[in-house]
N, CA, C and O atoms as a GROMACS GRO file, in nm:
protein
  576
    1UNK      N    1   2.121  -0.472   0.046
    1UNK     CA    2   2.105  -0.385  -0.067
    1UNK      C    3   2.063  -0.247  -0.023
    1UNK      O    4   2.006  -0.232   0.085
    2UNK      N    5   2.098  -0.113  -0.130
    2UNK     CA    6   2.068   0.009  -0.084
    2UNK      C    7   1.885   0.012  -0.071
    2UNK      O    8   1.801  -0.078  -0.068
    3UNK      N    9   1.879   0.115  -0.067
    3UNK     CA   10   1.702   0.113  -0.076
    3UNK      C   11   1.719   0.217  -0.202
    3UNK      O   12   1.833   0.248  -0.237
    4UNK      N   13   1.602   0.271  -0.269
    4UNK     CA   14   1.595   0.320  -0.367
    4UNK      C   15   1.656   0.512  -0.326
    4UNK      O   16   1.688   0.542  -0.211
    5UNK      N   17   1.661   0.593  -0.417
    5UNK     CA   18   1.720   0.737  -0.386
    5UNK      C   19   1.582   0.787  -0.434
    5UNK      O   20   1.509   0.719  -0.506
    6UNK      N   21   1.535   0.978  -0.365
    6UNK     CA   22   1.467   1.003  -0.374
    6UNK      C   23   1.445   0.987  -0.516
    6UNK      O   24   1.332   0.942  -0.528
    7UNK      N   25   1.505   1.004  -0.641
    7UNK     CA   26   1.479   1.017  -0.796
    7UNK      C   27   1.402   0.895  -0.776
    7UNK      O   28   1.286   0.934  -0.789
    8UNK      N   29   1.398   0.750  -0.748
    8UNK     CA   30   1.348   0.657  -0.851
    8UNK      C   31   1.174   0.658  -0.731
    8UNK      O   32   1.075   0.596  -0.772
    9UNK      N   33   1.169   0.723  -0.615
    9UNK     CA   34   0.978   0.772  -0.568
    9UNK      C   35   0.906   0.823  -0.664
    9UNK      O   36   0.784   0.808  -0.673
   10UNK      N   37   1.021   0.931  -0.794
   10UNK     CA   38   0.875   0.956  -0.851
   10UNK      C   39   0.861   0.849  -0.937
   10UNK      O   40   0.739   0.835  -0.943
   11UNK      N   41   0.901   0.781  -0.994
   11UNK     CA   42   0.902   0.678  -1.077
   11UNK      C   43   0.826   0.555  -1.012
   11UNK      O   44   0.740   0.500  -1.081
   12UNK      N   45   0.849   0.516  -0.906
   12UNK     CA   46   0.797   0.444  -0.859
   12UNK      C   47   0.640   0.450  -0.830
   12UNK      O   48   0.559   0.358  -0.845
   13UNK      N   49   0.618   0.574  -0.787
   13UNK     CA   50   0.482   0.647  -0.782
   13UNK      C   51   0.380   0.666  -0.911
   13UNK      O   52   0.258   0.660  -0.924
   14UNK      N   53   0.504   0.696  -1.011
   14UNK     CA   54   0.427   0.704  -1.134
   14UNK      C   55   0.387   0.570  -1.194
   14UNK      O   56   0.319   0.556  -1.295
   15UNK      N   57   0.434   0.479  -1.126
   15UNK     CA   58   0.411   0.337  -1.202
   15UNK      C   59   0.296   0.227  -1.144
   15UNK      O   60   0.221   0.145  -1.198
   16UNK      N   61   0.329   0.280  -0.977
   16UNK     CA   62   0.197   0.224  -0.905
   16UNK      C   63   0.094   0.262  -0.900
   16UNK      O   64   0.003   0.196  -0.850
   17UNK      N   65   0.067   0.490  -0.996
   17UNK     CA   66  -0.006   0.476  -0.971
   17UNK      C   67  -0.118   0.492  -1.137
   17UNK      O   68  -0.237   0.519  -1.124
   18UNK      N   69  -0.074   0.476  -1.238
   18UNK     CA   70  -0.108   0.438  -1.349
   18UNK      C   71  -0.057   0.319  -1.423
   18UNK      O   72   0.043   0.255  -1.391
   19UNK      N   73  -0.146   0.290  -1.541
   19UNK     CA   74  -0.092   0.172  -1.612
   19UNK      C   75  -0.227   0.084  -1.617
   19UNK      O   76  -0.316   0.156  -1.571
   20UNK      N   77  -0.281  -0.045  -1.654
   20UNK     CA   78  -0.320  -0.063  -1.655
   20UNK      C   79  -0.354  -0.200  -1.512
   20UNK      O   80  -0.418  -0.305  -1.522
   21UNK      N   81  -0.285  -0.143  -1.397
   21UNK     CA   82  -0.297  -0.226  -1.314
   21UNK      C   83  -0.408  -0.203  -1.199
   21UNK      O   84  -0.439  -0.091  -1.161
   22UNK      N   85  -0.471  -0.340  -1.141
   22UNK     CA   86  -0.571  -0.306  -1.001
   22UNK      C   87  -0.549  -0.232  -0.959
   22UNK      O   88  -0.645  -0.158  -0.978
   23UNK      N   89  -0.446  -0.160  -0.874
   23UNK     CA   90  -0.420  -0.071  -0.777
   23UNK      C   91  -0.542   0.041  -0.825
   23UNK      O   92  -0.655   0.066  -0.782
   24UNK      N   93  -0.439   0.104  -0.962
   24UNK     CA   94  -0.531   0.242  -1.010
   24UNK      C   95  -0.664   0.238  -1.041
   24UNK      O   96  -0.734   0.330  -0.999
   25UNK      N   97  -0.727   0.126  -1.126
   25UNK     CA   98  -0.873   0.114  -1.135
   25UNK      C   99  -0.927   0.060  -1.049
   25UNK      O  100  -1.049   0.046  -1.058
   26UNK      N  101  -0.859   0.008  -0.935
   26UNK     CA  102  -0.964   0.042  -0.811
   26UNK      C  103  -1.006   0.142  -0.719
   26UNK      O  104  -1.094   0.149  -0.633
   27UNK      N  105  -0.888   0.241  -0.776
   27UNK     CA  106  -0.944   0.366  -0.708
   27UNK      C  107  -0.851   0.463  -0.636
   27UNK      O  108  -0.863   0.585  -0.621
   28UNK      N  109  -0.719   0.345  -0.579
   28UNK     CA  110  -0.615   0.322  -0.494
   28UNK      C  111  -0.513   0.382  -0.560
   28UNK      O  112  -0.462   0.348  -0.667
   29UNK      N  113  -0.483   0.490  -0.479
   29UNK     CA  114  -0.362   0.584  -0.512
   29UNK      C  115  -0.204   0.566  -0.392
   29UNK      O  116  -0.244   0.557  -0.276
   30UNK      N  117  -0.135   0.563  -0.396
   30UNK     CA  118  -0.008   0.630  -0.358
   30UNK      C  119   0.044   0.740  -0.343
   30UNK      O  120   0.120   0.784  -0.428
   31UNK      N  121   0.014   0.810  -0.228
   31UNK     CA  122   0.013   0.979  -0.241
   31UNK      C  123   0.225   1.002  -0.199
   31UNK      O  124   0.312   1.051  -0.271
   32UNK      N  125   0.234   0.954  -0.085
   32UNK     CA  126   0.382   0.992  -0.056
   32UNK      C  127   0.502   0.858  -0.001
   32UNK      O  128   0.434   0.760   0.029
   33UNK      N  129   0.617   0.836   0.015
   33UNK     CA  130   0.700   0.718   0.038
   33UNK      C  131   0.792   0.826   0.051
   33UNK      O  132   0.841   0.909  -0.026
   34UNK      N  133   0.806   0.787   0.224
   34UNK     CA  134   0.870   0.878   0.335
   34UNK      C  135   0.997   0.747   0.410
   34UNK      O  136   0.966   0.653   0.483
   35UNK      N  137   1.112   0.776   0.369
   35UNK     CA  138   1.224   0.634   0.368
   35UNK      C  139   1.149   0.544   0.330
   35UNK      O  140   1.108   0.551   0.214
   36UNK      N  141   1.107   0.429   0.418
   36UNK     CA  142   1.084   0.274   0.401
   36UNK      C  143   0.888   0.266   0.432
   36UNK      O  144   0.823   0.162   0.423
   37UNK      N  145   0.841   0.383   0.462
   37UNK     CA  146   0.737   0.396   0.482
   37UNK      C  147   0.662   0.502   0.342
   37UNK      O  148   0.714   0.582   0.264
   38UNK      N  149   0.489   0.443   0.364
   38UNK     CA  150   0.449   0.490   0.254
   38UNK      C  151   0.276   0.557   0.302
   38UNK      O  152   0.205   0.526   0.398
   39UNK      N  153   0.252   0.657   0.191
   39UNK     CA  154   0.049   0.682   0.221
   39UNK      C  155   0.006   0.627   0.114
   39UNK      O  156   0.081   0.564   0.040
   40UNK      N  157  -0.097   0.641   0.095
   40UNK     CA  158  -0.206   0.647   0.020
   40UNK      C  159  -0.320   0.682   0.040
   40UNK      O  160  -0.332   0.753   0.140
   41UNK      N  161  -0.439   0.655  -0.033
   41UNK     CA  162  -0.569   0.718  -0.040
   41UNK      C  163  -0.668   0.623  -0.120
   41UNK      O  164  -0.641   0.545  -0.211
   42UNK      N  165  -0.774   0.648  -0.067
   42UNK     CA  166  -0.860   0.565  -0.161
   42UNK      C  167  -1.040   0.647  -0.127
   42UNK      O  168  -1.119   0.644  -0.033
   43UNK      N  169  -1.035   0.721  -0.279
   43UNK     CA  170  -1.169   0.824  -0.276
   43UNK      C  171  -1.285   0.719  -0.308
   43UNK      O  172  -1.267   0.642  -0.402
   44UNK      N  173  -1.400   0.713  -0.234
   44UNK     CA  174  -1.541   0.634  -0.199
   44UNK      C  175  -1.620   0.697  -0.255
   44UNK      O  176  -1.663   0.809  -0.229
   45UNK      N  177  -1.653   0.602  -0.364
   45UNK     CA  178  -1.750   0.684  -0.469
   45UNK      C  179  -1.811   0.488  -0.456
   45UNK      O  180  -1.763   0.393  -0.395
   46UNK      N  181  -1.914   0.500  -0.533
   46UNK     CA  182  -2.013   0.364  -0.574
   46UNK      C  183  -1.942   0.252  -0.577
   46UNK      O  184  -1.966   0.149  -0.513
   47UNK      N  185  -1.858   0.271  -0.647
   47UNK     CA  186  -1.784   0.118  -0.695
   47UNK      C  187  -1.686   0.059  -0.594
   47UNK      O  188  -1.635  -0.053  -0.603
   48UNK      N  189  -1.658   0.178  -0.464
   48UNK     CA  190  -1.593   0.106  -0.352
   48UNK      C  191  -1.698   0.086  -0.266
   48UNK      O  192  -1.629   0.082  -0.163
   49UNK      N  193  -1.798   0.072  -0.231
   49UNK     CA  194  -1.904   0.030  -0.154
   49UNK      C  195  -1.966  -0.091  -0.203
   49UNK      O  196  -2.012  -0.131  -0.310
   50UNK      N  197  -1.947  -0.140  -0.068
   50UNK     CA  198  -2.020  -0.290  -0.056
   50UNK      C  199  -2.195  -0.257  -0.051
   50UNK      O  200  -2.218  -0.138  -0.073
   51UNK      N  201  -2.295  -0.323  -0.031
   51UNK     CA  202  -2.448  -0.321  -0.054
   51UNK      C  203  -2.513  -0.277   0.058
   51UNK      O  204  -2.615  -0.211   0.037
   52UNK      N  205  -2.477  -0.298   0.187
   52UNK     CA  206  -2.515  -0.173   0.292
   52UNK      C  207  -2.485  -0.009   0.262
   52UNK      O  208  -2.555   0.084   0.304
   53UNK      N  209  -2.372   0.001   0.187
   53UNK     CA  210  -2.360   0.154   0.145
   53UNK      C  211  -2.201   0.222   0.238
   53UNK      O  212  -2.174   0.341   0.221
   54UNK      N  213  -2.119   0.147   0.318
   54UNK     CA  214  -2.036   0.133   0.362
   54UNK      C  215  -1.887   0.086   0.250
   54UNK      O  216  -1.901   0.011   0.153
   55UNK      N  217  -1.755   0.146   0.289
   55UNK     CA  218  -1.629   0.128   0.181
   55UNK      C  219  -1.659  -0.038   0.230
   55UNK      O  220  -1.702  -0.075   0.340
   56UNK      N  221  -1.619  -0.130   0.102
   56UNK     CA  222  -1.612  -0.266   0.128
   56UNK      C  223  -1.509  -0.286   0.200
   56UNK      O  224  -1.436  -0.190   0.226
   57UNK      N  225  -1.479  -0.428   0.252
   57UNK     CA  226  -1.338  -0.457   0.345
   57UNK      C  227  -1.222  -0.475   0.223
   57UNK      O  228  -1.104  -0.450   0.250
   58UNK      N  229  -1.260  -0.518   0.088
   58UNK     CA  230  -1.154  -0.592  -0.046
   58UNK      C  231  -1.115  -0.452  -0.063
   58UNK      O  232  -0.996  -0.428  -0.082
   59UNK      N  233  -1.209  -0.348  -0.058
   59UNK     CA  234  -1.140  -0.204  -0.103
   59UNK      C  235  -1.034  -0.158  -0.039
   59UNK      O  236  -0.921  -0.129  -0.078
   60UNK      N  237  -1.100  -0.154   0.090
   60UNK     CA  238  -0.946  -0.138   0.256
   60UNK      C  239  -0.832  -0.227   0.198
   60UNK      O  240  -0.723  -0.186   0.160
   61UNK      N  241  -0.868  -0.326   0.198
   61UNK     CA  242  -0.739  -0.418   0.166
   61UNK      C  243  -0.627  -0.410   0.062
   61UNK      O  244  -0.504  -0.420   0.069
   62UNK      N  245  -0.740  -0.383  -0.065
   62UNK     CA  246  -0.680  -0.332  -0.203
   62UNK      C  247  -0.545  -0.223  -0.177
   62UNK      O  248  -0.428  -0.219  -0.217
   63UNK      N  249  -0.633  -0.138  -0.084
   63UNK     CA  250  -0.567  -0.003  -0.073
   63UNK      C  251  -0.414  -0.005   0.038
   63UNK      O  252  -0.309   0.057   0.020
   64UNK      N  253  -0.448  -0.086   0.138
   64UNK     CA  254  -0.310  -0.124   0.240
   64UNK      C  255  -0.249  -0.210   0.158
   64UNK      O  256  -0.130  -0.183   0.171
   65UNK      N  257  -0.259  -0.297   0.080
   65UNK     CA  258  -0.178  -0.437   0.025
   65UNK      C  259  -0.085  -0.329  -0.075
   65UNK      O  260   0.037  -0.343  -0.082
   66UNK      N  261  -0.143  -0.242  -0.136
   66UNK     CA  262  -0.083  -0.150  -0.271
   66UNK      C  263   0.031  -0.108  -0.212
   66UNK      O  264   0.145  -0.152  -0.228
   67UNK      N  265  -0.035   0.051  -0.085
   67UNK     CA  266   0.037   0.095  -0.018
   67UNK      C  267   0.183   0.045   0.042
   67UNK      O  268   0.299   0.085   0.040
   68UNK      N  269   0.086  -0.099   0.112
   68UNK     CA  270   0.224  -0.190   0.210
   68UNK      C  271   0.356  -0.223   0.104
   68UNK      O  272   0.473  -0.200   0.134
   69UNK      N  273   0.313  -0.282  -0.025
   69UNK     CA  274   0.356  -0.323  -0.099
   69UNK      C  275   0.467  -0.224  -0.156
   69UNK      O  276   0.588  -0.249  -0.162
   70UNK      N  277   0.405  -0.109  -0.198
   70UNK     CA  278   0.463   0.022  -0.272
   70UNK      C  279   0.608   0.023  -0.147
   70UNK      O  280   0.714  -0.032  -0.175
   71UNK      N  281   0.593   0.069  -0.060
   71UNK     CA  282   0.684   0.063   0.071
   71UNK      C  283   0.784  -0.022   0.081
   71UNK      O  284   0.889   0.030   0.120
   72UNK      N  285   0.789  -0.132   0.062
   72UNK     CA  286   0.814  -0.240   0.046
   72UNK      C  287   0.952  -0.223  -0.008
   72UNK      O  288   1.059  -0.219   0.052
   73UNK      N  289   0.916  -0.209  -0.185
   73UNK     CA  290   0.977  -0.179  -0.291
   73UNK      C  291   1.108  -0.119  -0.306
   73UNK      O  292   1.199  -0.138  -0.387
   74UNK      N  293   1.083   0.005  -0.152
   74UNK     CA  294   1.150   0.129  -0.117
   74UNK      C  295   1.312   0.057  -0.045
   74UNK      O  296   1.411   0.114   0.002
   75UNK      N  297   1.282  -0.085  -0.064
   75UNK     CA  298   1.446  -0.162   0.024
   75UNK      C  299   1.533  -0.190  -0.106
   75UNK      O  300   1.653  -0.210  -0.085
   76UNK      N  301   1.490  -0.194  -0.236
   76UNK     CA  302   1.578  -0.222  -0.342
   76UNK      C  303   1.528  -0.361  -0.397
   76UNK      O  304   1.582  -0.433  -0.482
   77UNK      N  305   1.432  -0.377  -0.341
   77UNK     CA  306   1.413  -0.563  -0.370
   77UNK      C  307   1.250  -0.545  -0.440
   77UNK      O  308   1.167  -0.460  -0.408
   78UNK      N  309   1.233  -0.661  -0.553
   78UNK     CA  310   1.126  -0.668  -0.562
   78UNK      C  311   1.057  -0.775  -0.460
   78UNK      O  312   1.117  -0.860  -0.393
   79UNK      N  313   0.902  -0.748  -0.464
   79UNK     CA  314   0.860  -0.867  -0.353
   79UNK      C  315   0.715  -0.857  -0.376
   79UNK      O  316   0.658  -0.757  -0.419
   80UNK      N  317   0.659  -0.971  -0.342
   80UNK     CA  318   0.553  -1.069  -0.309
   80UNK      C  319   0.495  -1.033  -0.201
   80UNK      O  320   0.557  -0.974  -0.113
   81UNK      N  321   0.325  -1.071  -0.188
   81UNK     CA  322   0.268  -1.055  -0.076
   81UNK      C  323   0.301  -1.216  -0.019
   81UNK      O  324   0.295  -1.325  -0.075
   82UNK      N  325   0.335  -1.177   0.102
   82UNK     CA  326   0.340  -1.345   0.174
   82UNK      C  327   0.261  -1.404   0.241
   82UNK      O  328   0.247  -1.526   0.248
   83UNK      N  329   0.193  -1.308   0.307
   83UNK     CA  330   0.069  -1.303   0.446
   83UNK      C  331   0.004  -1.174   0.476
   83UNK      O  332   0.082  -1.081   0.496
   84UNK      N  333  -0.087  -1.156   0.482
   84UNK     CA  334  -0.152  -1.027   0.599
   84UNK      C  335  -0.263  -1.098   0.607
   84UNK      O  336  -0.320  -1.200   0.567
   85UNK      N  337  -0.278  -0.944   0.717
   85UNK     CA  338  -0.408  -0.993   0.798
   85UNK      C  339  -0.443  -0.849   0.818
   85UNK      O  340  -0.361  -0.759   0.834
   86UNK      N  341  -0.607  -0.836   0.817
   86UNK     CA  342  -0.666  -0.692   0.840
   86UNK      C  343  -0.780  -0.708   0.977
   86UNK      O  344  -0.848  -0.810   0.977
   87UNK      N  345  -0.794  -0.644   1.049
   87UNK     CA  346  -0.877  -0.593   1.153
   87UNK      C  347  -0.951  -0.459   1.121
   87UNK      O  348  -0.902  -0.346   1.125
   88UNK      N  349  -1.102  -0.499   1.081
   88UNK     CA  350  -1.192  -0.400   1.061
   88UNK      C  351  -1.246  -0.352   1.176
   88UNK      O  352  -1.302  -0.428   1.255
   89UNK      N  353  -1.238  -0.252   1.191
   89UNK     CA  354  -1.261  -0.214   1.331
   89UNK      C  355  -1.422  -0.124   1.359
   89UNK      O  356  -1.494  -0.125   1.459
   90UNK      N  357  -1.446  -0.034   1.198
   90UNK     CA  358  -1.556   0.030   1.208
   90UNK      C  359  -1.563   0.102   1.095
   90UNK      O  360  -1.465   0.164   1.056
   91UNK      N  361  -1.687   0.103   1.024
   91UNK     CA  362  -1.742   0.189   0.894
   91UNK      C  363  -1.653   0.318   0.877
   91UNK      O  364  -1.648   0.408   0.961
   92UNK      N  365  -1.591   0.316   0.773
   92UNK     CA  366  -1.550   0.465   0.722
   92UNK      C  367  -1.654   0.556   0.681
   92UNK      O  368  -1.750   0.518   0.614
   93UNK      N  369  -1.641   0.655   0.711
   93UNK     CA  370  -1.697   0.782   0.727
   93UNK      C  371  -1.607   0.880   0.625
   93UNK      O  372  -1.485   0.897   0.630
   94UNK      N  373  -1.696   0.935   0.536
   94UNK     CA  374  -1.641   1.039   0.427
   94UNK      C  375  -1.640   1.032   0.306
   94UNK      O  376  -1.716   0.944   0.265
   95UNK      N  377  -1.560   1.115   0.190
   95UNK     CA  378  -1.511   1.085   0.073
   95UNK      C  379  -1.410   1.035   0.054
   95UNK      O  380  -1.384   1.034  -0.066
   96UNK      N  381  -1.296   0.966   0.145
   96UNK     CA  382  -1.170   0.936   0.164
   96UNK      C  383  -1.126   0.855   0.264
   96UNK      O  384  -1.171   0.874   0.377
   97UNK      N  385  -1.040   0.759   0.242
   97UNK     CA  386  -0.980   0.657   0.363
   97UNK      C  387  -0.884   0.700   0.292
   97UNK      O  388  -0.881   0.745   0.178
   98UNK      N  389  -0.781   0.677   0.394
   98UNK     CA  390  -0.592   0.706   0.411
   98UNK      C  391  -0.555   0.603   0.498
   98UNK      O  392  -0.604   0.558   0.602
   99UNK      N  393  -0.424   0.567   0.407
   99UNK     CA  394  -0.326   0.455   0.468
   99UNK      C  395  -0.212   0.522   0.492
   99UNK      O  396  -0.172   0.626   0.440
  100UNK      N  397  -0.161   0.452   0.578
  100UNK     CA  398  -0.025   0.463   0.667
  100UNK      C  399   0.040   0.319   0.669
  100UNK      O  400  -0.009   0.246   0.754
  101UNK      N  401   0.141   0.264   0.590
  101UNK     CA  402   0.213   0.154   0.614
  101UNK      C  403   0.382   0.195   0.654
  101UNK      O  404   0.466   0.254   0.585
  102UNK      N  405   0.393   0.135   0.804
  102UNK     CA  406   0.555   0.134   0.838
  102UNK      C  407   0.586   0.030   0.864
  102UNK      O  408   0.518  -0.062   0.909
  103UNK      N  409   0.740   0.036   0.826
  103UNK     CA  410   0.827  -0.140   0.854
  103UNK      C  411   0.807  -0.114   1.013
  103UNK      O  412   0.810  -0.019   1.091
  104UNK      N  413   0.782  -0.274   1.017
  104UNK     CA  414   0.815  -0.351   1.172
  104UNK      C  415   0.973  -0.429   1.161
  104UNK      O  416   1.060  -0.441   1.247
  105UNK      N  417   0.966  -0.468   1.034
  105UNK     CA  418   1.095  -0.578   1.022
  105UNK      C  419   1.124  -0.556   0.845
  105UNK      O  420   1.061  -0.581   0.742
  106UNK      N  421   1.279  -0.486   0.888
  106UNK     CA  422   1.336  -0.488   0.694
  106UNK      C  423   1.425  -0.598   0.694
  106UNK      O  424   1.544  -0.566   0.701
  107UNK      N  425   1.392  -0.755   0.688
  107UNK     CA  426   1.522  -0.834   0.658
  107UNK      C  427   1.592  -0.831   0.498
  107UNK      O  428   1.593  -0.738   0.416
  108UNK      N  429   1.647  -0.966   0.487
  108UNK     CA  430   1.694  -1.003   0.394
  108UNK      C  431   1.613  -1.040   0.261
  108UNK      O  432   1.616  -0.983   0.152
  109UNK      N  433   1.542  -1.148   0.301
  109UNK     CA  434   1.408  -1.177   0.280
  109UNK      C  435   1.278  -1.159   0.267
  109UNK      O  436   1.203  -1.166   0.169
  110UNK      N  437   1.259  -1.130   0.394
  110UNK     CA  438   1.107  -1.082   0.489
  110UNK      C  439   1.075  -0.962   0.507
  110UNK      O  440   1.150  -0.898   0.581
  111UNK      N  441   1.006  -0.920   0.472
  111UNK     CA  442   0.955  -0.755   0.535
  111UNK      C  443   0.847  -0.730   0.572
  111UNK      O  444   0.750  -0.754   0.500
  112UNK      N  445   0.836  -0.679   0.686
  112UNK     CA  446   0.686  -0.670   0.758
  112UNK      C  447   0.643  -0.554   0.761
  112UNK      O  448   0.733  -0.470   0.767
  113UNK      N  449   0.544  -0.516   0.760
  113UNK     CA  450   0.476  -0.389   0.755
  113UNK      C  451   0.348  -0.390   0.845
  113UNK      O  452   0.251  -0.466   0.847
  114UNK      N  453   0.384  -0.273   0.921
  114UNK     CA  454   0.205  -0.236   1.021
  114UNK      C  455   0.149  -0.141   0.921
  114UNK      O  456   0.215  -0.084   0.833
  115UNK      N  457   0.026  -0.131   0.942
  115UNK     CA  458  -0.081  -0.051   0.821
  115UNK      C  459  -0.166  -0.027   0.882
  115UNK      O  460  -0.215  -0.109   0.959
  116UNK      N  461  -0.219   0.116   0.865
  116UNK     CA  462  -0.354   0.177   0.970
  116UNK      C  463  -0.416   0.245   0.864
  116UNK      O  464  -0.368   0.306   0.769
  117UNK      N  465  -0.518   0.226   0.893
  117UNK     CA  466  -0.685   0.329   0.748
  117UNK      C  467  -0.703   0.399   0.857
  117UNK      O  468  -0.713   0.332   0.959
  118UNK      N  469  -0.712   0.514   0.867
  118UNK     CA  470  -0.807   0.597   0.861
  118UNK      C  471  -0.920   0.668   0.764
  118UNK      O  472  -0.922   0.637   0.645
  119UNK      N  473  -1.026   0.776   0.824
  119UNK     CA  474  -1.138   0.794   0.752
  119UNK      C  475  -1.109   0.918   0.750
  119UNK      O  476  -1.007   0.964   0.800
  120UNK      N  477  -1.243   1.017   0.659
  120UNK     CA  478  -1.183   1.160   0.671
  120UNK      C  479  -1.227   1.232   0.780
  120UNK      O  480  -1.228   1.355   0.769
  121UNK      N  481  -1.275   1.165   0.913
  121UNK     CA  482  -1.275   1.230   1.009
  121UNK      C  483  -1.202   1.214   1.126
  121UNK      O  484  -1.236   1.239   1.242
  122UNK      N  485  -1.031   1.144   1.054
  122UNK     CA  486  -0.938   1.073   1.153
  122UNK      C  487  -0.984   1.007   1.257
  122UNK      O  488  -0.945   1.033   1.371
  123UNK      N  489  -1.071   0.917   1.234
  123UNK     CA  490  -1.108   0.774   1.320
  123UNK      C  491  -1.029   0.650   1.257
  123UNK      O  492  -1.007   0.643   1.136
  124UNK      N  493  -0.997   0.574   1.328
  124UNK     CA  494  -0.903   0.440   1.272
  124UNK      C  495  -1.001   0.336   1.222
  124UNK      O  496  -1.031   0.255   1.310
  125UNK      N  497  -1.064   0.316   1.096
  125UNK     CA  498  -1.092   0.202   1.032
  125UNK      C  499  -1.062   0.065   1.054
  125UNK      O  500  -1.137  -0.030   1.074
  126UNK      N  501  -0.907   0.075   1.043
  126UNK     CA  502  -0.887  -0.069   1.021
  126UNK      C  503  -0.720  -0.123   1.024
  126UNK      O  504  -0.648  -0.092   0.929
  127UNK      N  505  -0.689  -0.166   1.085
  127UNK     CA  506  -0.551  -0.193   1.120
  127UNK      C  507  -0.481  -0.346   1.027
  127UNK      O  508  -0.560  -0.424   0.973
  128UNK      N  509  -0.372  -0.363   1.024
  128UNK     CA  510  -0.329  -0.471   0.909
  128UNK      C  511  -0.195  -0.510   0.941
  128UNK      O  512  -0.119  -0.420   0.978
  129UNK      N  513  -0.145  -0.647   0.933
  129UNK     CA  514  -0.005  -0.649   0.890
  129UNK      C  515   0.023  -0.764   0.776
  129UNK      O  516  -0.010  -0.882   0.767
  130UNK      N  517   0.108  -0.666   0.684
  130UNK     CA  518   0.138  -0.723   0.587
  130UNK      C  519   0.317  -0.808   0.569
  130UNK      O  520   0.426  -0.758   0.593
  131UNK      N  521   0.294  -0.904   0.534
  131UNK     CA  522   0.416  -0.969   0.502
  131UNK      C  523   0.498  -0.993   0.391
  131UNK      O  524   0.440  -1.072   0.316
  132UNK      N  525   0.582  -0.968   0.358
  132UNK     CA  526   0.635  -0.952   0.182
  132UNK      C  527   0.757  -1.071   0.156
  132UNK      O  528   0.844  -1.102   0.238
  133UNK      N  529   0.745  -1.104   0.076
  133UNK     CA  530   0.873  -1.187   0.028
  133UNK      C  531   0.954  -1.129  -0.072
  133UNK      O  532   0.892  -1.086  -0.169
  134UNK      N  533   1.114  -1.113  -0.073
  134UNK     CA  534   1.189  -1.016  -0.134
  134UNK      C  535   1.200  -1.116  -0.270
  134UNK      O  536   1.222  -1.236  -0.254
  135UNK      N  537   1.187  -1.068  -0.385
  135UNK     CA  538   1.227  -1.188  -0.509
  135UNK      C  539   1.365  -1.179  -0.579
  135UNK      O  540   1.430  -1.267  -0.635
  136UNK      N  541   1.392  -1.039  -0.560
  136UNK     CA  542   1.526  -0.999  -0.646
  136UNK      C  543   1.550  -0.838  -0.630
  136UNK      O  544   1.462  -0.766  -0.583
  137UNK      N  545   1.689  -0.785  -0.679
  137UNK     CA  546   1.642  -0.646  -0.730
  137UNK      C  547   1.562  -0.589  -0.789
  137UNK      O  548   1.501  -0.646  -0.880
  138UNK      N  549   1.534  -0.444  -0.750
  138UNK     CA  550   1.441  -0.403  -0.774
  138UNK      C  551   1.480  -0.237  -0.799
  138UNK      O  552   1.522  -0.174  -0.702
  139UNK      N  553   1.463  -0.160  -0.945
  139UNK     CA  554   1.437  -0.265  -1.064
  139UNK      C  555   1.557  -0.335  -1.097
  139UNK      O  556   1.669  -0.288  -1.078
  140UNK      N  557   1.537  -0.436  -1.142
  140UNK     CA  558   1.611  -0.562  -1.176
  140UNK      C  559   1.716  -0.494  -1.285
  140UNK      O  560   1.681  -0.407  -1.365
  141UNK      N  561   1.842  -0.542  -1.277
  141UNK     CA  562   1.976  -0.513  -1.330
  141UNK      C  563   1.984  -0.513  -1.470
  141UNK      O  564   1.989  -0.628  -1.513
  142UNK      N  565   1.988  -0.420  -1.563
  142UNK     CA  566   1.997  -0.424  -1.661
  142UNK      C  567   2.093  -0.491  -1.756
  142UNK      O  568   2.214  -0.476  -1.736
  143UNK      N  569   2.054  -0.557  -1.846
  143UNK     CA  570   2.138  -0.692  -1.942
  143UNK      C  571   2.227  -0.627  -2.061
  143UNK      O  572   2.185  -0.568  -2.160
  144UNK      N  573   2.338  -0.649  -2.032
  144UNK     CA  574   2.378  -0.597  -2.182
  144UNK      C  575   2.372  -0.674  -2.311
  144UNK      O  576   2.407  -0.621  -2.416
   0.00000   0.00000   0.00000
C-alpha cells in the first residue's frame, strides 16, 4: 500500500493531537512526520512527574508509544501496538522531553520502530522499540 501524501500529516496531526484521546491529555503532542518517521514532545509540568519529582517512565512511554504509533500510520495501514520495550537510561532534565521514532522494518504486517527521548539539554533519556501490527487501511475505504 501507498503511505499517506503530505495533505492527510495535517490531518493526521490534527487528530492525534486533539479530541478527547490519552495522547493529548497526557500532555503528549506530535510536533512533525518526516516520510515514515515522526517527533513529538511532551512539556513536564506536575502531572507528568512521578513522587521523587522526576518525568515518570508511563509518561516517556505515553509519549514514544503515541509518537511510534503516529509514524506508523504514515504506511497507509491502521495498526496496533504489538510489543515494545523502553530503556530508561537517566532523569530528564527541563521543561521538555522530545521523541524521535524511525522505521527499522516497514513490512506487510509488522512495523518496527527505534525511538529515542531526549531532554531539553539534548541528553538521551531513554531509548525504545516499538512493534505495530497493521489491521487494515488507513483511513479505511469509504462505503457507498
Amino acid at each position: 500500500m501507498d503511505s499517506c501524501n503530505e495533505r492527510d500529516y495535517t490531518g493526521m496531526l490534527n487528530k492525534v493531537n486533539s479530541g478527547p484521546y490519552f495522547g493529548p491529555y497526557s500532555g503528549t503532542r506530535v510536533t512533525a512526520i518526516e516520510g515514515h518517521a515522526a517527533r513529538g514532545e511532551l512539556e513536564v509540568r506536575t502531572e507528568t512527574k512521578n513522587p521523587m519529582g522526576v518525568v515518570h517512565g508511563g509518561a516517556l512511554f505515553t509519549l514514544a508509544d503515541t509518537v511510534a504509533g503516529t509514524a506508523a500510520f504514515t504506511t497507509g495501514r491502521g495498526c496496533v501496538t504489538l510489543d515494545s520495550s523502553m530503556q530508561f537510561l537517566t532523569p530528564a532534565r527541563g521543561n521538555k522531553v522530545f521523541c524521535l521514532a524511525t522505521p527499522k522494518k516497514l513490512g506487510r504486517t509488522i512495523m518496527v520502530y527505534d525511538v529515542s527521548i531526549t531532554d531539553s539539554e539534548e541528553r538521551l533519556v531513554a531509548t525504545g522499540i516499538f512493534t505495530f501490527y497493521a489491521t487494515g487501511e488507513y483511513p479505511p475505504p469509504k462505503k457507498d
